[in-house]
N, C-alpha and C positions, 0 to 999 in steps of 0.2 A: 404613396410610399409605405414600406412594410413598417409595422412596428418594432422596435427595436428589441434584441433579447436583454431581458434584464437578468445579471449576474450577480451570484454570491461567491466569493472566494474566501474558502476556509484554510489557511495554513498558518503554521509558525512561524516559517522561517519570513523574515522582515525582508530580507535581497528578494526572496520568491516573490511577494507578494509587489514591491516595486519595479520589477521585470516584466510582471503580467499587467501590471498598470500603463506602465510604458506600450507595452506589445498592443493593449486593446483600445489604447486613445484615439489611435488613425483608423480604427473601425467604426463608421457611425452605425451600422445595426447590431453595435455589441454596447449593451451598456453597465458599468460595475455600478451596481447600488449600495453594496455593503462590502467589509470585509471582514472575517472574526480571526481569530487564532486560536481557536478550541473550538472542541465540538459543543460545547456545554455554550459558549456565546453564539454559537452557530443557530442552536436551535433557538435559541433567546428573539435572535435577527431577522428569524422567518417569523416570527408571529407581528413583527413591526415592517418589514420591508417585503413588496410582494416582490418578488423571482421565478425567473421561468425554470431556471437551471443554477444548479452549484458546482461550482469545480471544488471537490473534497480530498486534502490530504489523507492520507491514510495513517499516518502515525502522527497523531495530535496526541499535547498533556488535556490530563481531565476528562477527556470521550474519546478515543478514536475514530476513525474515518468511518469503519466498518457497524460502529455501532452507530455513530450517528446517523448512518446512512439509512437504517433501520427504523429510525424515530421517525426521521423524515415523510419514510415511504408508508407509515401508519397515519403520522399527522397533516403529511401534507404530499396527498398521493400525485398531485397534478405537477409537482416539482420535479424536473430532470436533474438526476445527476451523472457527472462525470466524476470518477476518483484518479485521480491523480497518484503516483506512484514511485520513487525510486528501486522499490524491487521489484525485480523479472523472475517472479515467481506465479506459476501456475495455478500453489493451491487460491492463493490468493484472486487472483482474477476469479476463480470459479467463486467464492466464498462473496465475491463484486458480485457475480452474475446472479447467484441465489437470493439474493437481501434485492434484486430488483433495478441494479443499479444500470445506467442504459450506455455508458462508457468507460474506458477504463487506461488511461492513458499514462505514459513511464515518464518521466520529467525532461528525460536526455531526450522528448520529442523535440521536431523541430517546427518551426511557428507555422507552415503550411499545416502540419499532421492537428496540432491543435486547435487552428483554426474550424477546419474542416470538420473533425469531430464535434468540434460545439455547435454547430450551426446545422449539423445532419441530427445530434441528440435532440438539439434543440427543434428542430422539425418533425419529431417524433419517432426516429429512425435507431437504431443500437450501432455502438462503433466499436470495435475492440481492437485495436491494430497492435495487436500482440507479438509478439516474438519470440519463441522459445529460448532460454539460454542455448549455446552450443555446447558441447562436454567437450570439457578442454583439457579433461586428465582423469588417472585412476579416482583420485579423490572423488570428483563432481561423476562419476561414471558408478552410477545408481547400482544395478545389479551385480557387478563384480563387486564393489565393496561391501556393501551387505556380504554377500555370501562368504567374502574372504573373512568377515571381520563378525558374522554372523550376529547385525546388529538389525533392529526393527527398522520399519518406514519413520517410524514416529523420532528415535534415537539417531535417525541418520537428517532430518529435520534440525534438529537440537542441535547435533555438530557444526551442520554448517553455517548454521546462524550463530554458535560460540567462533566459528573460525571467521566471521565477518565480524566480528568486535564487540558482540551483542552480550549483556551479563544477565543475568538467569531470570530478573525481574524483566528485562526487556524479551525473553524472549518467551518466558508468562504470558506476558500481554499480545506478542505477535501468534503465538498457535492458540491463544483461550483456552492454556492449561494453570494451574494451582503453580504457585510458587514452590511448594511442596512436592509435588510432580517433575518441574523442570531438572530439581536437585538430585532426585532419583533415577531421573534420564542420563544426568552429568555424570553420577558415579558409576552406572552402569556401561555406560561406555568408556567410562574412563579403564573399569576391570576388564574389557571384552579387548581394548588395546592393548591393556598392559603397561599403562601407563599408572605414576602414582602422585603426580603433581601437576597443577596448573601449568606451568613450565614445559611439563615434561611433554602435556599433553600439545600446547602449542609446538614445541619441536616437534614430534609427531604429524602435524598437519602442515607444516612448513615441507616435511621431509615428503611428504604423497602430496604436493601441487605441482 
């Protein structure tokens, strides 16, 4: 009989982490060893529990997915990981790929997609089963709005992360820009709309979806 994969699962969320408990008990060659809820206990739990693989949130308090992933792959290069994801964003999967990470899976998978990806990562194989968003309007429709609204890749980034509910420290920490930086990206698109208040700027984005 093969040996079993032994498992870290890193997230916050407490439903998450009881859903994937549930999901992997009728698996006997999966086995959870640990779980942490930050990346800061993450890396704590690998120096006490051996793991073959980590299924890693990507937006943890204290570390991030992204950065954790990082330490990991210095401290403990024989570890697979998988990062786990609510956003279907590109740049991100690439920023998975370059730190080393050998999957990269979106939450709303469904238990076959994630089964199979741990068990190919975990045989030493890469799984990305990615999906591009679709562009479903002017807004999300990349090069006409820049050009109409003559705003950068980086300010058109910032927006759409403000029009998903994200506030300027959150979305600091999702591009690994300065707090200081984000607020400058904010005003600048706010003068390139023509818009002059939070408000205003949400109507504005309500009004191009």
């Amino acid at each position: 009989m093969r040996k079993p994969i032994n498992l870290i699962i890193a997230d916050d969320h407490a439903l998450f982490i009881d859903g994937m408990k549930l999901l992997l008990k009728d698996e006997p060659d999966l086995n959870l060893v640990a779980v942490a809820n930050d990346g800061r206990e993450l890396l704590h739990l690998l120096q006490q529990a051996p793991a073959d693989l980590v299924l890693l949130d990507i937006n943890m308090p204290h570390m991030n997915g992204l950065d954790a992933a990082r330490y990991i792959r210095q401290s403990h290069p024989s570890v697979r990981i998988i990062m786990l994801s609510t956003y279907n964003e590109e740049h991100l999967l690439e920023k998975a790929k370059a730190l080393g990470v050998a999957g990269y899976l979106l939450k709303t998978a469904n238990k076959e997609d994630l089964l199979q990806t741990v068990r190919l990562v975990a045989g030493g194989q890469t799984c990305f089963p990615y999906r591009k968003p679709e562009v479903k309007n002017e807004f999300n429709s990349y090069d006409s709005f820049l050009k109409q609204y003559s705003l950068t890749k980086r300010e058109w980034e910032v927006l759409n992360l403000i029009k998903e509910g994200y506030t300027n420290p959150q979305i600091a920490q999702q591009l690994y820009l300065s707090q200081h930086t984000v607020d400058s990206h904010r005003k600048n698109i706010m003068q390139k709309l023509g818009v002059h208040s939070t408000a205003a700027l949400f109507k504005f984005m309500a009004n191009h979806s």
